[in-house]
C-alpha angles and dihedrals in degrees: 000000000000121000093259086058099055083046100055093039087041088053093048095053096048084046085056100041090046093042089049096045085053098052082052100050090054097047086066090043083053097040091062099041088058103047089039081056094042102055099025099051093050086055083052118126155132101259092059090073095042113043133052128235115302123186112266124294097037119116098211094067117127147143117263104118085048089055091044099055092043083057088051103045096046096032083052096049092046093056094057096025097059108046083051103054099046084059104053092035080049089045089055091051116043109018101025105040115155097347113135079245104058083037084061092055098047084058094040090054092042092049084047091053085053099050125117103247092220084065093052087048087059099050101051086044091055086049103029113024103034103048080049092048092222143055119264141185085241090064089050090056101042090051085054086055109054073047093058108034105070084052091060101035088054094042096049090046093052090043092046084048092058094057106109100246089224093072087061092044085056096057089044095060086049089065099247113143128240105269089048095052096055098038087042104035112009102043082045094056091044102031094103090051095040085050086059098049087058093047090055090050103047089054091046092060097040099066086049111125102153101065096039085057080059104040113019100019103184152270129221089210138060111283129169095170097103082194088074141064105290135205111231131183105237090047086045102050089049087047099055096032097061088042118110090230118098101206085055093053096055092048079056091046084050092043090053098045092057101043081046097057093038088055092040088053090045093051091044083052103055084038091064088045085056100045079045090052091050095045 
């Protein structure tokens, strides 16, 4: 056998072994979906969306203080992780650079997106809950933030890199100032890849159980004082899915169909932007 030969029957090989791992790999994708689909739209009803827990055995038990402080926690963390993420991501890009500060950060964020989330969830319970001596909604939304924001921080530097620097040395010899030559021309050139950034950290965070058990623990009952214990979907869901009761399991099959389908949309989502950006 010649050496073209190897190549082409090694290649062939490798081409079979990598096609077959990936049909694999999405059988299983497949396999859950259906049987996510399966369970969770037959618990599917009205009353899910309009009453609140309710011990085992009773019909009008649902999950909408589960769905609303979901909508709180997430909504909360969004509203300080993202600001804050655009600006330091802003902050690597066009005023860091390559500086062995703004170097440090790019390791530290990338360290943070790698992190086990149950160690995040301690942590914001030693310095948050504890001092407080009890859990909070607040906790549950600080610990989604420290979560989020090294996704969009990575994610805005790397768009804001990708802007041609001739379209900023155009604004400067036209006289605009720095700040208005990133918020009018940079974020412009890099908006639909820092919306994505946001999208996939929103939907990160909103599939997080661990640190919510540490920070925001749970309620059975409707509850909007984010200075108290909170229900949250993800908690509830684990809660009710691992219970004996059955009634209880298909509220947590319920509870898992509809955060899957709000994380897969907001993927789908960020992926368009991305397929828009390229095109």
């Amino acid at each position: 056998m010649t050496q073209t030969q190897k190549r082409i029957l090694t290649n062939k090989i490798v081409m079979s072994l990598s096609t077959l791992s990936a049909l694999i790999g999405m059988g299983f994708l497949f396999w859950i979906l259906y049987v996510l689909v399966f369970n969770g739209v037959d618990a599917l009803s009205s009353t899910i969306f309009t009453s609140e827990g309710a011990p085992p055995g009773y019909e009008q038990s649902g999950l909408k203080h589960a769905l609303i402080g979901q909508l709180y926690i997430v909504g909360y963390a969004t509203i300080f992780g993202v600001p804050l993420g655009i600006l330091a991501g802003t902050y690597l890009s066009e005023y860091g650079g390559r500086a062995k500060l703004a170097e440090i950060i790019r390791d530290i964020s990338d360290i943070m997106m790698s992190a086990p989330s149950i160690v995040i969830g301690a942590f914001v319970y030693a310095i948050v809950v504890a001092p407080m001596g009890h859990f909070s909604g607040w906790a549950g939304s600080v610990a989604l933030t420290i979560i989020m924001i090294p996704i969009i921080l990575r994610t805005t530097d790397d768009m804001l890199q990708l802007v041609p620097s001739t379209l900023r040395e155009a604004a400067f010899a036209l006289g605009a100032p720095k700040y208005k030559v990133i918020i009018q021309v940079v974020y412009r050139g890099a908006k639909a890849g820092i919306l994505t950034g946001i999208l996939l950290g929103v939907a990160r965070v909103a599939g997080e159980t661990a640190p919510l058990l540490f920070t925001s623990f749970n309620d059975n009952f409707l509850n909007t004082d984010m200075m108290e214990p909170m229900a949250s979907l993800t908690v509830t869901m684990y809660n009710y899915a691992t219970s004996p009761y059955e009634d209880w399991q298909r509220l947590g099959w319920a509870a898992a169909f509809i955060l899957s389908m709000f994380i897969l949309g907001l993927n789908i989502i960020g992926r368009l932007f991305i397929m828009k950006k390229k095109s």
